[in-house]
C-alpha positions as CSV (number, residue, x, y, z in Angstrom):
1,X,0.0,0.0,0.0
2,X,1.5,3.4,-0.9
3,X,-0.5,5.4,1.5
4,X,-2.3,4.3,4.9
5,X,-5.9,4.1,4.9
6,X,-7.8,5.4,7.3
7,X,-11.2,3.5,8.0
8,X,-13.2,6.7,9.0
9,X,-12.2,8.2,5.7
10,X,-13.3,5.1,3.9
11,X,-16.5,3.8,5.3
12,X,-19.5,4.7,2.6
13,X,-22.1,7.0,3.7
14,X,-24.9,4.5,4.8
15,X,-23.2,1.5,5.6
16,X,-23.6,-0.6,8.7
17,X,-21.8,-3.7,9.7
18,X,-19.5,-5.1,12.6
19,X,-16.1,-3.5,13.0
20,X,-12.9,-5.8,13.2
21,X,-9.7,-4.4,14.4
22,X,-7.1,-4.6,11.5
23,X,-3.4,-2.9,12.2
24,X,-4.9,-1.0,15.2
25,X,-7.8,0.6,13.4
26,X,-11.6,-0.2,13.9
27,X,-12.7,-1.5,10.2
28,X,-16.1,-1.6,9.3
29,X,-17.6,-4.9,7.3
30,X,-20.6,-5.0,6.1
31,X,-23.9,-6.7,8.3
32,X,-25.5,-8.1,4.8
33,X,-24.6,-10.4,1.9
34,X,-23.9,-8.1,-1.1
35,X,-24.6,-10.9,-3.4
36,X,-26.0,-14.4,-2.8
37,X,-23.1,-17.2,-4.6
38,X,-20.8,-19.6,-4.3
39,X,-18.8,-18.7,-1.8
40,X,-21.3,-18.2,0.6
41,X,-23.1,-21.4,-0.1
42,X,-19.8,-23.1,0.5
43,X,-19.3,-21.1,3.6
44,X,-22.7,-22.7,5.1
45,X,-21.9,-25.7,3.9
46,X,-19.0,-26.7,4.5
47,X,-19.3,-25.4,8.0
48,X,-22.6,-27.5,8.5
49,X,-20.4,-30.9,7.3
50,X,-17.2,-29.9,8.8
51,X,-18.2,-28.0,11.9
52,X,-15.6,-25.3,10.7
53,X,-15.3,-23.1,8.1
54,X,-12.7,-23.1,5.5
55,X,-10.3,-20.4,6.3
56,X,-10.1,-19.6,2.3
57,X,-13.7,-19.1,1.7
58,X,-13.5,-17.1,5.3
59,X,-10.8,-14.5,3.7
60,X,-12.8,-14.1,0.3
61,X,-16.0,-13.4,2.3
62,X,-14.0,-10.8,4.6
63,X,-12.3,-9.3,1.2
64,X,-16.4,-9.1,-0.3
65,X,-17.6,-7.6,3.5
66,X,-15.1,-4.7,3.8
67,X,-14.9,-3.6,0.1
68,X,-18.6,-3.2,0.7
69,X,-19.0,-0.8,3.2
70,X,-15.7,1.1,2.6
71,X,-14.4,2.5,-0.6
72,X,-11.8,0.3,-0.7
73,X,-10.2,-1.6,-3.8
74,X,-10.0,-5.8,-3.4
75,X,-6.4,-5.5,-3.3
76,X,-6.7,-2.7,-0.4
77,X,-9.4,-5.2,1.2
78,X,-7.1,-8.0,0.5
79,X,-3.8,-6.4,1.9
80,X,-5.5,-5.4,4.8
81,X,-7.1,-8.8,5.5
82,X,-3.8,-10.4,5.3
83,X,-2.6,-8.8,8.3
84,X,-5.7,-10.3,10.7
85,X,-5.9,-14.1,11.6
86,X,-9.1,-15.6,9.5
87,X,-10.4,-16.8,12.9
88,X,-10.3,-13.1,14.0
89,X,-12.7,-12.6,10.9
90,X,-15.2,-15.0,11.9
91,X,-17.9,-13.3,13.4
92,X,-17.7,-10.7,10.8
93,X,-18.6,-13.2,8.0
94,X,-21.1,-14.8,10.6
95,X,-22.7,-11.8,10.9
96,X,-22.4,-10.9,6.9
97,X,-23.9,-14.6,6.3
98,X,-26.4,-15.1,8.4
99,X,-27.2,-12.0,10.1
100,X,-25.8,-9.7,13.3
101,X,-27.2,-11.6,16.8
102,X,-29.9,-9.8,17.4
103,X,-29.5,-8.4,21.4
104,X,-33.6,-8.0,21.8
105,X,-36.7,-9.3,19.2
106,X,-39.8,-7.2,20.1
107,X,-43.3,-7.9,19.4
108,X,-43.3,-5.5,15.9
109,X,-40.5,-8.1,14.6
110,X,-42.2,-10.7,15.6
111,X,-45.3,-9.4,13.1
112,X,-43.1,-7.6,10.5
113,X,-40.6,-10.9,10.6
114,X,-43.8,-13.5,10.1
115,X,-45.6,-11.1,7.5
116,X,-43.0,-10.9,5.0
117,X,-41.8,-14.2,5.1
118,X,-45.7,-15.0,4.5
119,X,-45.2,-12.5,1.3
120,X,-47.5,-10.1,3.2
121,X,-46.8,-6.2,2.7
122,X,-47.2,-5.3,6.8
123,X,-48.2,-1.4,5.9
124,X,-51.4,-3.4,4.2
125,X,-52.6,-5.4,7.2
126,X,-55.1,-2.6,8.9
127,X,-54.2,-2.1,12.5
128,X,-57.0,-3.7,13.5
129,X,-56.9,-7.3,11.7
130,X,-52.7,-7.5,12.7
131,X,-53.6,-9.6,15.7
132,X,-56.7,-12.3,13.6
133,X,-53.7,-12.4,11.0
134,X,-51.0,-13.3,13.1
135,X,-53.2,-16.2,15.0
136,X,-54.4,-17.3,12.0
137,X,-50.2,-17.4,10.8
138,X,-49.4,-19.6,14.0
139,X,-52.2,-21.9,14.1
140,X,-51.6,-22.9,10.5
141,X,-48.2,-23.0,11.2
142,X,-47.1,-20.2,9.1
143,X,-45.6,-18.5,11.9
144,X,-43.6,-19.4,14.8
145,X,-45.3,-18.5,18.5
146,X,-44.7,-15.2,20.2
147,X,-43.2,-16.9,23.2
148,X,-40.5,-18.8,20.9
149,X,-39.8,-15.4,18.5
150,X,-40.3,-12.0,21.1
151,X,-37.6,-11.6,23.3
152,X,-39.5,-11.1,26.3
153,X,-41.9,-13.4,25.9
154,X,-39.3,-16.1,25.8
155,X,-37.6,-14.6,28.8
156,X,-40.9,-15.0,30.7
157,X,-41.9,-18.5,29.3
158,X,-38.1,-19.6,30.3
159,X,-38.7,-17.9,34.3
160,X,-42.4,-19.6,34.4
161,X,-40.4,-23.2,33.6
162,X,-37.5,-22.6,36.2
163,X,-40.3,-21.5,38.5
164,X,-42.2,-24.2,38.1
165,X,-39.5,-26.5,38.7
166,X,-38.9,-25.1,42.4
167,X,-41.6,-25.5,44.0
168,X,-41.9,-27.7,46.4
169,X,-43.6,-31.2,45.2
C-alpha cells in the first residue's frame, strides 16, 4: 500500500456492519450479503459438514464484506485482510452470512418478521386485523409463536419453567 488508509475516511455513507480491528484501526464490514453465490453457499456448507469453516472461503468473504461498506479496492481489502488471523474474521462473516445476533426481538419483529416471510406487505394489514392475521399465521403454522420469537416473551416462558421447577412437590 503506498498510502495508509484510514477506516473513518473510507466507510460509505450509509453502511452498517460489525467492525474488526485490523493494524490497530476499527474496520467496518458490512452486516448483509452483497450478493448471494458460491462462496457463501460453501461457507454454510461446508461449516454445517465440517463444523468449521474453511479459512479460504473465510478470507474471500472478509475481502467481499469490507470492500462493501468502505471505498476500498479488493487489493486494499485483500492487503488489509492479510494482516488479521481468519479466525479473528469470523464473526464478521457470521454476521455478513447469516445476520448480526440480534440483542432484543420485540413484538413488531415478531409481526413484521412472520408477515414478509408469509409475502404479506405489513403497511397493508389494517391495524385492527394485525392480531386475527397473526393467529391465523401460527395456528396454520405459518408463523412461529410469540413466546419462541419475542424476546420477552421467551424470557418470561423460560422464568415460568424454572419457577415451576422449584416448588416444592
Amino acid at each position: 500500500m503506498n498510502t495508509p488508509l484510514e477506516p473513518a475516511a473510507r466507510v460509505r455513507p450509509d453502511a452498517r456492519g460489525t467492525p474488526v480491528m485490523i493494524n490497530g484501526a476499527a474496520w467496518l464490514f458490512a452486516d448483509y450479503i452483497p450478493a448471494f453465490d458460491r462462496v457463501w453457499d460453501e461457507l454454510y456448507d461446508r461449516n454445517l459438514l465440517a463444523g468449521r469453516y474453511d479459512e479460504t472461503l473465510v478470507l474471500m468473504a472478509a475481502i467481499r464484506l469490507l470492500v462493501e461498506a468502505n471505498d476500498v479496492t479488493p487489493a486494499e481489502a485483500a492487503e488489509l485482510i492479510a494482516a488479521v488471523p481468519a479466525e479473528d474474521l469470523v464473526p464478521a462473516v457470521e454476521a455478513g452470512l447469516i445476520g448480526a445476533e440480534s440483542d432484543y426481538r420485540s413484538y413488531s419483529d415478531w409481526v413484521i418478521s412472520a408477515l414478509y416471510a408469509n409475502g404479506l406487505d405489513p403497511d397493508r394489514i389494517p391495524a385492527a386485523r394485525v392480531r386475527d392475521v397473526m393467529e391465523q399465521l401460527v395456528a396454520t403454522g405459518r408463523a412461529s409463536p410469540a413466546s419462541e420469537f419475542i424476546s420477552s416473551a421467551a424470557a418470561s416462558k423460560a422464568r415460568r419453567g424454572l419457577l415451576q421447577l422449584m416448588k416444592p412437590a
